[in-house]
N, C-alpha and C positions, 0 to 999 in steps of 0.2 A: 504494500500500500504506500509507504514513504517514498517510491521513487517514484511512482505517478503523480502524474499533476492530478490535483480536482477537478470536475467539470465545470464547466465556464458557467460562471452565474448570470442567473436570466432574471431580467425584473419583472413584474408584472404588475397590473397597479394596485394588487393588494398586500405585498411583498415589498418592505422598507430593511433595505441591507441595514442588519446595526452591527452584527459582531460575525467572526466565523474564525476558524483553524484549520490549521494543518501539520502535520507531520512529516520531517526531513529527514532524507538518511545525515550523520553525519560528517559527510565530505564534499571538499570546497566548490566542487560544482554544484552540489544540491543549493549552492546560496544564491546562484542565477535563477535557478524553479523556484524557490521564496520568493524572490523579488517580481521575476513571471507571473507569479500568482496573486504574490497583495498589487499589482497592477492593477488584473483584469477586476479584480474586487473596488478597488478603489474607481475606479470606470464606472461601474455599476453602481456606488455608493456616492456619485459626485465630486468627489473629493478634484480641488479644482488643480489645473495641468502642474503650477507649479509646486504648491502641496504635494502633491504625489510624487513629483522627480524627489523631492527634499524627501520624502516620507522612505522611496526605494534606497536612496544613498543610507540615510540611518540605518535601514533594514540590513540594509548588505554589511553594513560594518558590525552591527551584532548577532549578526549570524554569525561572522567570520571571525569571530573572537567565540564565539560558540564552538566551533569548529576544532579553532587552534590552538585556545587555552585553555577549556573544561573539557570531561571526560565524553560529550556529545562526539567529539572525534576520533573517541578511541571507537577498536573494531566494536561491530554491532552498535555504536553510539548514534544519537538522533536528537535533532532541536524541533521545537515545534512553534509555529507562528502563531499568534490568537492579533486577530486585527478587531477593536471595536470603532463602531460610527457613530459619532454624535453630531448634531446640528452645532457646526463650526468646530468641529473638534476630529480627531484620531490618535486614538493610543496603540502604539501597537507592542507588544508583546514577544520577545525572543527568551524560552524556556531549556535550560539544558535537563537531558531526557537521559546522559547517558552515564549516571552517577551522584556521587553526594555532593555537597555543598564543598567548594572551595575554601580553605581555611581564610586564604586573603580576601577583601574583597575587592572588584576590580577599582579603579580609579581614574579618572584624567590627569594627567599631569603633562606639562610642555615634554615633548619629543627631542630627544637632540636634532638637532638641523640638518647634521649627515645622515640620517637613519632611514631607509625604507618603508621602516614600518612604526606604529606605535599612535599615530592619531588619530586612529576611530572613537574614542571612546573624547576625547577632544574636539573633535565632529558636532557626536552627536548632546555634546553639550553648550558648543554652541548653536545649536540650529536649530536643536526641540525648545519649547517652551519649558516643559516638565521633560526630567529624565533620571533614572534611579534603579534599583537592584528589588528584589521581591524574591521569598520562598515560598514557594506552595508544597500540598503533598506531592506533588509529581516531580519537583526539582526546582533549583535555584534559577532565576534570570533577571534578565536586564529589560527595558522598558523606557520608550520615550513617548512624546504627547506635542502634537503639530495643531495650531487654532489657525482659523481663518476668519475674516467677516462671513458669515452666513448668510445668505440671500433669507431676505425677508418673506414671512408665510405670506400663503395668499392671500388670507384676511387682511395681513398688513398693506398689501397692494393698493395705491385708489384705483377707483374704478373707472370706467371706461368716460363716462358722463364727468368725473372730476377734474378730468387730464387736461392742462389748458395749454394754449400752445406757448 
């Protein structure tokens, strides 16, 4: 099941995407199918163009510290995605599935300047609104949170008689 994508979510007009998951084998390619996947959700869910590019970069860096620093990477290891939708809001959710909790907990801190690697977690503290660590029964993870203006309900709308030119 983790190395299948999910099926493409369909709207309907009685069907309001708010929250959905999934489960990744894993390894560093499965973090292209995460970000594949909260895509096609975030499509379906409104989440406006550049919200969503911000929201895949976050994603791919906590998957890939999923990956590379917790036990989601050892063999048989797996991270899982929980994406929620709220009116101007998305939080999404990277879970490590493939073991116990890290003694340390992860951190941002400045990168050296020669380094490859080391500022995801840098990233994704500047760019989320909210962003932070969580244990549930299923495993340790990380976690950020992207607002937008939200387009005003319909009620809010004036109507068609009030609109003057």
């Amino acid at each position: 099941m983790s190395n299948a994508i999910a099926p493409e979510p369909r709207l309907s007009r009685r069907f309001r995407l708010r929250r959905c998951a999934f489960r990744f084998d894993g390894r560093t390619h499965c973090v292209k199918a995460a970000r594949t996947w909260l895509d096609a959700r975030m499509k379906v869910a409104g989440v406006p163009p550049e919200t969503a590019d911000t929201a895949a970069l976050l994603l791919s860096e906590l998957a890939t510290n999923a990956v590379l620093h917790t036990p989601s990477g050892d063999v048989g290891g797996r991270f899982a995605v929980r994406a929620y939708f709220l009116p101007g809001r998305l939080r999404v959710e990277v879970r490590d599935e493939g073991g116990l909790l890290s003694p340390l907990p992860p951190t941002a801190s400045a990168p050296d300047p020669d380094a490859e690697h080391g500022r995801g977690l840098l990233l994704v503290a500047t760019l989320a609104q909210r962003w932070g660590r969580f244990t549930s029964g299923r495993g340790p993870g990380m976690y950020f949170e992207l607002r937008w203006a939200a387009a005003p309900a319909a009620s809010a709308l004036p109507r068609r008689e009030e609109v003057r030119p």
